[in-house]
C-alpha positions in Angstrom: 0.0 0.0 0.0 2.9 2.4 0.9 4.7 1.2 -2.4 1.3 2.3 -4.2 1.2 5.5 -2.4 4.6 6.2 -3.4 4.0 6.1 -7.2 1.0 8.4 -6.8 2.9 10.9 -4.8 5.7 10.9 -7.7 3.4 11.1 -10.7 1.2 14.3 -8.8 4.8 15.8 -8.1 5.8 15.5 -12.4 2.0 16.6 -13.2 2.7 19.4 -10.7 5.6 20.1 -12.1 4.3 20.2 -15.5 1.7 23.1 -14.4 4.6 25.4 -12.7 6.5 25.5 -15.9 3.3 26.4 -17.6 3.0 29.9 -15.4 6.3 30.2 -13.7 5.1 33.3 -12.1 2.2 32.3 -10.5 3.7 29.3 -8.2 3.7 30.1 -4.6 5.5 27.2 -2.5 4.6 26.4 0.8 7.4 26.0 3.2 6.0 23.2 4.6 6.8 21.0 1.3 9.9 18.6 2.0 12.8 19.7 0.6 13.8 17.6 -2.0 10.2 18.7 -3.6 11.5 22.3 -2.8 14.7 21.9 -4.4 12.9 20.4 -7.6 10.3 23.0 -7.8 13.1 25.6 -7.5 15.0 23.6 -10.8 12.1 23.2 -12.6 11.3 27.5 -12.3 15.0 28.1 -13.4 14.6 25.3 -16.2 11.7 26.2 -17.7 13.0 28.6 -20.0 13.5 25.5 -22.2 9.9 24.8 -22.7 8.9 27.5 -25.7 6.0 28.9 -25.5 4.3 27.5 -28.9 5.5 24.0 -28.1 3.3 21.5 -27.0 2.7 20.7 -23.7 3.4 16.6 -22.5 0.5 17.0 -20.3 -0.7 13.4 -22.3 1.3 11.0 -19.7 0.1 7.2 -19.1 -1.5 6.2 -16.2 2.0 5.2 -15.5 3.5 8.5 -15.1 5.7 8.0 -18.3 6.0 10.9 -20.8 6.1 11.1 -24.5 10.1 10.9 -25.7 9.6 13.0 -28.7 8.9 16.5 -26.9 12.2 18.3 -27.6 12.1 21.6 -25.3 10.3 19.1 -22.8 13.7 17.0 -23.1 15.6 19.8 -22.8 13.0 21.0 -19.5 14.0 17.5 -17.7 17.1 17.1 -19.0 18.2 20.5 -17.2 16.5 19.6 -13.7 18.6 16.5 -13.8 21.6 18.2 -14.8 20.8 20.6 -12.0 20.5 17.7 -9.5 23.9 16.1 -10.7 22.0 12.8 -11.7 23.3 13.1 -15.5 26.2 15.7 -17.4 26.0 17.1 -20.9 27.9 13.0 -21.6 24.8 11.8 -20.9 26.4 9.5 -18.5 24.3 9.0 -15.2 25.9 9.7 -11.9 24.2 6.6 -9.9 24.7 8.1 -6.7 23.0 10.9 -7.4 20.5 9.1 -8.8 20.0 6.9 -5.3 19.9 9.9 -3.0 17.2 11.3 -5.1 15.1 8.4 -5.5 15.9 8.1 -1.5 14.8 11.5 -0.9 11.4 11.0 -3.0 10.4 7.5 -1.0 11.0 9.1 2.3 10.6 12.3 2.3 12.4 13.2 5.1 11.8 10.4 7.0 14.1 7.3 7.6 14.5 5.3 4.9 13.4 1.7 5.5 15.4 -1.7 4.2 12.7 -2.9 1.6 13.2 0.8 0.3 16.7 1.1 0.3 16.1 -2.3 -1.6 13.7 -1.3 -4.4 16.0 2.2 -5.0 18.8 -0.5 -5.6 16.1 -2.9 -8.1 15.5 0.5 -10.2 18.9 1.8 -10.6 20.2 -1.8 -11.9 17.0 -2.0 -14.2 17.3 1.5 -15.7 21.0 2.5 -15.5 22.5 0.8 -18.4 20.4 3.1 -20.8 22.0 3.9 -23.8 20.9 7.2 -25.0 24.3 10.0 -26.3 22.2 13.0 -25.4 21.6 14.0 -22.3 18.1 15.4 -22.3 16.4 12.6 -24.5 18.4 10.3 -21.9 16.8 11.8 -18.8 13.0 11.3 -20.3 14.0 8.0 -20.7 15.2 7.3 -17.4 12.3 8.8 -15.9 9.9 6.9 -17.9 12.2 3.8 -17.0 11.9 4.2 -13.5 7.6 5.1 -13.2 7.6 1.8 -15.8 9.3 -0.2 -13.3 7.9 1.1 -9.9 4.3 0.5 -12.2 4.9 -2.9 -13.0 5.7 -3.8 -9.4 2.1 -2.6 -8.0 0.5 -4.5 -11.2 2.3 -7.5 -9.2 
């Protein structure tokens, strides 16, 4: 149930990011809002410059919490934020650590991180890592979309 939860929480937290770069200047944060969800919101302001204003928006995400791949300035958008959180460089080469503290920091929120979690955040980086994409911002989509695939399959078990 806490697994399921989970996925939710991550999918409303991309939807929600979605909507701030839509109207950068109407977001008001609460301070209450943990801070790895602070920090993002804070990246995703800065990076969406790279989302142009005539382009479309990727607002048409599965159930799953996967977006479309073929939404350049929306590659660029995430592609940025991850760059920004050290999880991939302009190599497109993924900095697994990185990638573990943030998946750590989105299961807990704050809160201490429990075996089966520190578990699954291992299952996901192994599953998704080895992605071979040579740009960075195409690359970062698909690791997203690899990760909500594979946290999806697990509550269809």
């Amino acid at each position: 149930m806490k697994f399921s939860i989970f996925v939710c929480v991550v999918f409303m937290f991309w939807e929600s990011i979605l909507l701030i770069e839509a109207r950068p200047s109407d977001v008001t944060i609460s301070k209450d809002m943990p801070d790895t969800l602070l920090e993002t919101v804070g990246q995703a302001i800065n990076c969406s410059h790279y989302v142009s204003p005539g382009s479309t928006a990727p607002a048409e995400t599965t159930l799953e919490g996967v977006f479309p791949e073929d939404n350049d300035s929306f590659n660029a958008f995430f592609g940025c934020i991850w760059k920004k959180k050290g999880i991939i460089n302009d190599a497109a080469e993924i900095n697994e650590e990185n990638l573990r503290i943030y998946l750590k920091d989105l299961f807990t929120m704050g809160e201490e991180i429990s075996e089966r979690q520190k578990s699954l955040i291992d299952e996901v980086v192994a599953h998704c890592k080895d992605l071979v994409h040579f740009d960075y911002k195409k690359k970062s989509i698909k690791m997203n979309n690899c990760i909500m695939n594979y946290l999806h399959s697990l509550i269809k078990q």
